[in-house]
C-alpha positions in Angstrom: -47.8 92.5 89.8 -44.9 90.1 88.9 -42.5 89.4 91.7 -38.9 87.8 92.2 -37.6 87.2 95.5 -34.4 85.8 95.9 -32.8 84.2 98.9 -30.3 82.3 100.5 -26.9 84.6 99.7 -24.2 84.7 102.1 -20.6 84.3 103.2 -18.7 80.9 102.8 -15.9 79.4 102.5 -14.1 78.5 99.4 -15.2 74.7 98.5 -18.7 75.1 100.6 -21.9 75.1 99.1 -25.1 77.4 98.9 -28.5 77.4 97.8 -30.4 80.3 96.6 -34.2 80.8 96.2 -36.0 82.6 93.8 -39.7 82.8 94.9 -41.9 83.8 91.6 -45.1 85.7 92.0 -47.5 87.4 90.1 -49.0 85.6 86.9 -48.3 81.9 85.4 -44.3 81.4 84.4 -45.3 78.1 82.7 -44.1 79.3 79.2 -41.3 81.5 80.8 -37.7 80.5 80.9 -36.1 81.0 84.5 -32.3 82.1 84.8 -29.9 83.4 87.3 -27.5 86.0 86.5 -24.6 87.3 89.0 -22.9 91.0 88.7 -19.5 92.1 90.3 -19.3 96.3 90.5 -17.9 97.5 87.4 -18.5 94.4 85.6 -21.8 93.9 83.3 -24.6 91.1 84.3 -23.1 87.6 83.6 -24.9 84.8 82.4 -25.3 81.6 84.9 -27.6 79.3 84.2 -31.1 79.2 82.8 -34.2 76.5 82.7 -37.5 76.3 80.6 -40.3 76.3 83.4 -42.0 73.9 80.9 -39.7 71.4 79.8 -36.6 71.3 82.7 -34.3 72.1 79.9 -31.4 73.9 81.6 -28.1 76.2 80.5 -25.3 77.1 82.0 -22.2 79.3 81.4 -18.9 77.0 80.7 -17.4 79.0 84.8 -20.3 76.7 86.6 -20.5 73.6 84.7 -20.6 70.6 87.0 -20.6 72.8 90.0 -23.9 74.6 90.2 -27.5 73.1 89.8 -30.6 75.3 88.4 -33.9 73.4 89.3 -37.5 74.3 89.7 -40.5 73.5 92.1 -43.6 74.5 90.2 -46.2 73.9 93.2 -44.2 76.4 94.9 -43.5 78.2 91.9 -39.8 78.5 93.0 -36.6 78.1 91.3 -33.3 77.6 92.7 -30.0 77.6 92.2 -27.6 74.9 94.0 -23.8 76.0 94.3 -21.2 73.6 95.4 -17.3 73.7 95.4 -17.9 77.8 95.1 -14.3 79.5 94.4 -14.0 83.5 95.6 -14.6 84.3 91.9 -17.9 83.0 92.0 -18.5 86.5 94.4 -21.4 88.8 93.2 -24.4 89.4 93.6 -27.2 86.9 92.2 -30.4 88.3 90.4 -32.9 86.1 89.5 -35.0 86.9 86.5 -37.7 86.0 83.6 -37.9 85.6 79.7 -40.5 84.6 77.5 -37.9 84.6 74.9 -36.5 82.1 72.8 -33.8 80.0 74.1 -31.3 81.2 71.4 -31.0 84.7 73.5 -31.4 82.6 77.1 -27.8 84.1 77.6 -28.5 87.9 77.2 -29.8 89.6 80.3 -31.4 92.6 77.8 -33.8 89.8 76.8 -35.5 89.1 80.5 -38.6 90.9 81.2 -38.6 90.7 84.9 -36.1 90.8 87.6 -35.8 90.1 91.4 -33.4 92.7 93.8 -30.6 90.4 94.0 -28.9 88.5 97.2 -24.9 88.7 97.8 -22.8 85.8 98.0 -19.3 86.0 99.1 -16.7 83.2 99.3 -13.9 83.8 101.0 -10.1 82.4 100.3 
């Protein structure tokens, strides 16, 4: 049974940092492409950033450029997801997730096949 566990939400300040966790479980993500996805209520999944499991190849939406960090640990078979200089827009909750898709549809969360249950984060003004 394929598991995501995520980790590491919180409050902080604008300007801090965070670092959230995605533990994957299950079966063999090595052709899989890992991304992160945040959702505010009322708003539809966003797109944050992405990386092939395989090749370190990374995406990320313009909003995070230069501020967050998507990297992966594949003796733990973790991903994570480093967030520095956060701004109180960056507030939602986080869902990990997986894709064996192609890397044109990376961005689309109707094209993930698994998903974890999602951790807060919430940065205050």
């Amino acid at each position: 049974q394929v598991q995501l566990a995520e980790s590491g939400g919180g409050l902080v300040q604008a300007g801090g940092s965070l670092r959230l966790s995605c533990a994957a479980s299950g079966r063999t993500f090595s052709n899989y492409r890992m991304g992160w996805f945040r959702q505010t209520p009322g708003k539809e999944r966003e797109f944050v950033t992405a990386i092939s499991w395989t090749s370190g190849r990374t995406y990320y939406a313009d909003s995070v450029k230069g501020r967050f960090t998507i990297s992966r640990d594949s003796a733990k078979n973790t991903v994570y997801l480093q967030m520095n200089s956060l701004k109180p827009e960056d507030t939602a909750v986080y869902y990990c997730a997986a894709t064996y898709g192609g890397a044109e549809t990376v961005v689309l969360p109707s094209t993930y096949h698994y998903w974890g249950q999602g951790t807060q984060v919430t940065v205050s003004s």
